[in-house]
Backbone as JSON Lines, residues from 0, in Angstrom:
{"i":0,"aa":"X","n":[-114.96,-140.29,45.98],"ca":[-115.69,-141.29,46.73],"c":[-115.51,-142.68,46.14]}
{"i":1,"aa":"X","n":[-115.24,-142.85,44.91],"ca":[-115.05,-144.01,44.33],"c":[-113.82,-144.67,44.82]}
{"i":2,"aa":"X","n":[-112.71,-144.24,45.14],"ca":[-111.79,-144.71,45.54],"c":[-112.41,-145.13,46.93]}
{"i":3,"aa":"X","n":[-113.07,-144.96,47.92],"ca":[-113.14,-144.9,49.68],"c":[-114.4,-146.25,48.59]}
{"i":4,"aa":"X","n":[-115.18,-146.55,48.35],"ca":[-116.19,-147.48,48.17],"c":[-115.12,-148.63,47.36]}
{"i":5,"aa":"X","n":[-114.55,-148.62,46.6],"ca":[-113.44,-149.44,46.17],"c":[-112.51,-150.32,47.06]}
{"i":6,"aa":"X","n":[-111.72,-149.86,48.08],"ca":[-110.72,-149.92,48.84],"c":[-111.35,-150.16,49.99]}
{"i":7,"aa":"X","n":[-112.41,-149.51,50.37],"ca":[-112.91,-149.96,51.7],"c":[-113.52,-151.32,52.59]}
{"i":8,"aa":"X","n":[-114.03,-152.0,51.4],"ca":[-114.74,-153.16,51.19],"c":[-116.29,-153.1,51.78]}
{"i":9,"aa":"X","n":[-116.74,-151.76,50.96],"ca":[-118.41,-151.55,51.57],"c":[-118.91,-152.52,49.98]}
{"i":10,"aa":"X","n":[-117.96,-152.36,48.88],"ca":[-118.66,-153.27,48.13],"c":[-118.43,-154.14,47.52]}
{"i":11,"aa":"X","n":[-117.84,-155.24,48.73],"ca":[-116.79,-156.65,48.71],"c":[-118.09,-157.35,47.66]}
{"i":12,"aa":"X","n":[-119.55,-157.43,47.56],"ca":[-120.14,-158.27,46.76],"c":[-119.74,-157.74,45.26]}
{"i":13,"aa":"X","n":[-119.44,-156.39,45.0],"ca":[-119.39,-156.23,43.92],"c":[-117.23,-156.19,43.12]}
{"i":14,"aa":"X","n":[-117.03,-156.84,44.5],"ca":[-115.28,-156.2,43.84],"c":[-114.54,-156.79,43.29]}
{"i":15,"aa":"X","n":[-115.31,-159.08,42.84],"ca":[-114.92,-159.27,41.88],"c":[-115.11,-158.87,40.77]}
{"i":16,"aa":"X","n":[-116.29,-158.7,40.39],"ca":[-116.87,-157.96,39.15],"c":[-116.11,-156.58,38.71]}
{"i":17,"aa":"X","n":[-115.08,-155.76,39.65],"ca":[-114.41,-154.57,38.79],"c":[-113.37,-154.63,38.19]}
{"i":18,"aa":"X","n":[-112.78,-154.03,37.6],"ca":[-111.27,-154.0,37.06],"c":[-110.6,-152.85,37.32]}
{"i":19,"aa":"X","n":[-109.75,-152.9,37.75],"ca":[-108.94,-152.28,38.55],"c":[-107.62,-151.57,38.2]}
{"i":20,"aa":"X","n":[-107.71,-150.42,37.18],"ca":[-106.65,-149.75,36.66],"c":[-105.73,-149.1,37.3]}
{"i":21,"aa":"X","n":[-104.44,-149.2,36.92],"ca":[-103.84,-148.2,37.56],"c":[-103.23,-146.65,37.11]}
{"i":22,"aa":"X","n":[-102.99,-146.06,37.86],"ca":[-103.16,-144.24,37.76],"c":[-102.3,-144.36,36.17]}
{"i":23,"aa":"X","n":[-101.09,-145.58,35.84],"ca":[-100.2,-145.34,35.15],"c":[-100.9,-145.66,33.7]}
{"i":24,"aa":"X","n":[-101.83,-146.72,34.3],"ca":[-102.13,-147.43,32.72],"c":[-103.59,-147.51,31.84]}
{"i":25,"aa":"X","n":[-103.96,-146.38,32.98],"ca":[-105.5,-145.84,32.67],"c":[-105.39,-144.82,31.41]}
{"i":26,"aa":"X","n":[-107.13,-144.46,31.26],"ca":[-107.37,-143.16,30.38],"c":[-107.43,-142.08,31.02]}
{"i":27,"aa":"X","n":[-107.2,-141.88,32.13],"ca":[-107.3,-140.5,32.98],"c":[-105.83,-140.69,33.83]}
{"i":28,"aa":"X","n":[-105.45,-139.43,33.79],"ca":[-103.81,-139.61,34.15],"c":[-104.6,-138.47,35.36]}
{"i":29,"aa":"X","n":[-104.39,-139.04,36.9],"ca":[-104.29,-137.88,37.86],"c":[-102.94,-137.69,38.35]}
{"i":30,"aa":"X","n":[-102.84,-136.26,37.88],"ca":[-100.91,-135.99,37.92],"c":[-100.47,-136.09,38.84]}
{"i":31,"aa":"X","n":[-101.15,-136.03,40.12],"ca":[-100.7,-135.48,41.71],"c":[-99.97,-137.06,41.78]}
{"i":32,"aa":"X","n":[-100.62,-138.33,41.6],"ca":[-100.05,-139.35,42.09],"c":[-99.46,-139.96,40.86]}
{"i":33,"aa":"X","n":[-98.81,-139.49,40.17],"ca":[-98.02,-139.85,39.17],"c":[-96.73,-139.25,39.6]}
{"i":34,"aa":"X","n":[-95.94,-140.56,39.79],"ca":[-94.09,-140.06,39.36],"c":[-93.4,-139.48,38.32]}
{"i":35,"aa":"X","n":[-93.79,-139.79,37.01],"ca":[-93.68,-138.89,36.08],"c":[-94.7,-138.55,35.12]}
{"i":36,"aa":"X","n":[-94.26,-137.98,34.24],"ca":[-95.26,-137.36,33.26],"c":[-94.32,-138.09,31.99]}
{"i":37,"aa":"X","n":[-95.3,-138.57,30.85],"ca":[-94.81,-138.86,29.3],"c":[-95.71,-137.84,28.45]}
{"i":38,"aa":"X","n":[-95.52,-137.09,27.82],"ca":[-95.76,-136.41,26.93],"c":[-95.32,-136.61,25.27]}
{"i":39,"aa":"X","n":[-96.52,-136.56,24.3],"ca":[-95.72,-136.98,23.03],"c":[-95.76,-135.44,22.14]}
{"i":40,"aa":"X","n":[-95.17,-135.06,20.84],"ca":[-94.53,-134.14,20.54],"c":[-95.53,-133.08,20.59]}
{"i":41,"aa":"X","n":[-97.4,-133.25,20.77],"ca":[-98.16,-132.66,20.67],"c":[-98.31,-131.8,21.92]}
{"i":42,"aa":"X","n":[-97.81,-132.55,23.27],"ca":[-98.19,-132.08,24.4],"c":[-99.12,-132.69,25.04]}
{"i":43,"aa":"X","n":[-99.7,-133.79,24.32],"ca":[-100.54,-134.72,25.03],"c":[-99.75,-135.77,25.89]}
{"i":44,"aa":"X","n":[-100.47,-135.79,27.19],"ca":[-100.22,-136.56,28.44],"c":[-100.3,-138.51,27.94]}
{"i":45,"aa":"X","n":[-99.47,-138.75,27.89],"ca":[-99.52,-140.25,27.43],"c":[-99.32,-141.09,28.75]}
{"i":46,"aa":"X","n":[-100.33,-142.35,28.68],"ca":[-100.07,-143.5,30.01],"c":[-99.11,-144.39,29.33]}
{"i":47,"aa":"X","n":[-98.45,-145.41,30.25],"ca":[-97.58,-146.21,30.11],"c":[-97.39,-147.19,29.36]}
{"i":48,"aa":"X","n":[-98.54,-147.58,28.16],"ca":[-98.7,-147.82,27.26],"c":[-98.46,-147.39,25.97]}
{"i":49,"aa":"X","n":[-98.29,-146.08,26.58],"ca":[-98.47,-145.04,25.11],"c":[-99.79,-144.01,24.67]}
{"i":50,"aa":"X","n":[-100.38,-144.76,25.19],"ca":[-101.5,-144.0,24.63],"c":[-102.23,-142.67,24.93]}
{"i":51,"aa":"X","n":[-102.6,-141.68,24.09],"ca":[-103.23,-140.71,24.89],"c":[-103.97,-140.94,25.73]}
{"i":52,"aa":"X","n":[-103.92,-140.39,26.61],"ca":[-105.17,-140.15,27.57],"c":[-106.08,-139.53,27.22]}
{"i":53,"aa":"X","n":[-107.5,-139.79,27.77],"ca":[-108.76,-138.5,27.75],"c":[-108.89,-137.73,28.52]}
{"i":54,"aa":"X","n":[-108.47,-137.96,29.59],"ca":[-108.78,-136.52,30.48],"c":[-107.24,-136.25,31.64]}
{"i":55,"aa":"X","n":[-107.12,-135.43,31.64],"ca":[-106.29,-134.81,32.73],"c":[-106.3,-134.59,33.96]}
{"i":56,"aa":"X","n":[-106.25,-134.74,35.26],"ca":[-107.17,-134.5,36.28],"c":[-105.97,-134.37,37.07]}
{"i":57,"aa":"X","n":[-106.18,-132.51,37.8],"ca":[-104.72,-132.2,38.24],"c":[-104.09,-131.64,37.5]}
{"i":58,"aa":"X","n":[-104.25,-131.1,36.53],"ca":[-102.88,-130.55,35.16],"c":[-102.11,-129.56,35.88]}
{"i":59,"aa":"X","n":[-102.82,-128.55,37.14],"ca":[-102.16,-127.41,37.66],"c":[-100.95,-128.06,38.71]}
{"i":60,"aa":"X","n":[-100.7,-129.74,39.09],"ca":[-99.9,-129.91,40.06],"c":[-98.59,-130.17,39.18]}
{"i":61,"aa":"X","n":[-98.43,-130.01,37.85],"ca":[-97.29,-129.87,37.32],"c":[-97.08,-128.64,36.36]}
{"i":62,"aa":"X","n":[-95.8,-128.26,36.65],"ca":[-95.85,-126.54,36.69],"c":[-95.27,-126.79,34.74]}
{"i":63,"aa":"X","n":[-94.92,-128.08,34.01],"ca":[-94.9,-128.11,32.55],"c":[-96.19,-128.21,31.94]}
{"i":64,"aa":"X","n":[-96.87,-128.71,32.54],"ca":[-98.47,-128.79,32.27],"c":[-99.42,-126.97,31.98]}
{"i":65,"aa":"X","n":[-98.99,-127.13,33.24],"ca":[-99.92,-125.81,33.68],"c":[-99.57,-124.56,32.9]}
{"i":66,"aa":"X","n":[-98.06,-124.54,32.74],"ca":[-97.38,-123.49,31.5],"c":[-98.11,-123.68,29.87]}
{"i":67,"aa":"X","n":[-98.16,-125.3,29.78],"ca":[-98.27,-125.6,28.36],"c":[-99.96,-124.87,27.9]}
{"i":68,"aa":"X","n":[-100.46,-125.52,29.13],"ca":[-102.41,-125.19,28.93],"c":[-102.81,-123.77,28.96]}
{"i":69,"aa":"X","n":[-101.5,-122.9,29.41],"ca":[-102.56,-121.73,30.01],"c":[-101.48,-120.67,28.67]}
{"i":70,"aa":"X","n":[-100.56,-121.51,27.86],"ca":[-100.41,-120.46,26.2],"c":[-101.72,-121.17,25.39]}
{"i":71,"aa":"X","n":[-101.85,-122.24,25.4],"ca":[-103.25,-123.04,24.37],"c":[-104.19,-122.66,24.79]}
{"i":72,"aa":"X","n":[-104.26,-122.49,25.9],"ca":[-105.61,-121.38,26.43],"c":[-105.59,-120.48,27.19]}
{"i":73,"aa":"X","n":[-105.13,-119.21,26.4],"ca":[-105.02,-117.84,27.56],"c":[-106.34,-117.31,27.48]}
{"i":74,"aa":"X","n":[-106.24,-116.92,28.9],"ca":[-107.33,-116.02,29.27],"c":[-107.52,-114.7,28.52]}
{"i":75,"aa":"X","n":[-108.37,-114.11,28.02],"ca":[-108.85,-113.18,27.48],"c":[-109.77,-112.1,28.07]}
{"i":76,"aa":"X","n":[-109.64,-110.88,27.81],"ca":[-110.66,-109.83,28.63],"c":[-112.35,-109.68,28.09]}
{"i":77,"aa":"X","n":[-113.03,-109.39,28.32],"ca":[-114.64,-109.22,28.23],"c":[-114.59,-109.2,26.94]}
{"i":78,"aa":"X","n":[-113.8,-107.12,26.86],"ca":[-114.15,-106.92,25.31],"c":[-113.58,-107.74,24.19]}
{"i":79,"aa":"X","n":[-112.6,-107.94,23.73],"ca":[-112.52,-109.29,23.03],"c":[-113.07,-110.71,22.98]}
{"i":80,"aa":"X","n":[-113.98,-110.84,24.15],"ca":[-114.63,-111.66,23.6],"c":[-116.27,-111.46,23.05]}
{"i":81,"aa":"X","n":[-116.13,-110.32,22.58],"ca":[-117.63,-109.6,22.35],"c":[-117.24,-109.37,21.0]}
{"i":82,"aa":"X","n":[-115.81,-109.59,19.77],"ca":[-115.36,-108.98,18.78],"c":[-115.6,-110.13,18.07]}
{"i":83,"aa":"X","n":[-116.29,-109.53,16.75],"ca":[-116.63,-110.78,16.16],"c":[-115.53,-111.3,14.53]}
């Protein structure tokens, strides 16, 4: 919804007052509208700056992503997670 209140101009009084990042050069990388992906040797998603990102949003629309997250975090069955 933030994007449709942004772009729409329901809040033209408030839209000098924002700043206005883009998908490339933000802290949240949403993969779907990203042309590529930068990754540094860790596997962390880097913006066009360089810098890590904090959050990921979308990791499953790239199939290097989605491989990398789901060995760093495999799913596990009940009983192992009851083993202490």
């Amino acid at each position: 919804m933030h994007n449709y209140f942004v772009y729409s101009g329901e809040l033209e009084a408030l839209v000098s007052k924002l700043y206005l990042v883009s998908n490339e050069e933000g802290f949240i990388a949403t993969v779907q509208s990203m042309p590529t992906l930068v990754r540094d040797y860790a596997g962390r998603v880097l913006n066009a700056k360089g810098d890590v990102v904090a959050a990921v949003h979308q990791y499953d629309r790239s199939n290097a992503l989605k491989s990398q997250y789901e060995g760093e975090f495999p799913k596990i069955g009940e009983a192992e997670r009851r083993i202490k």
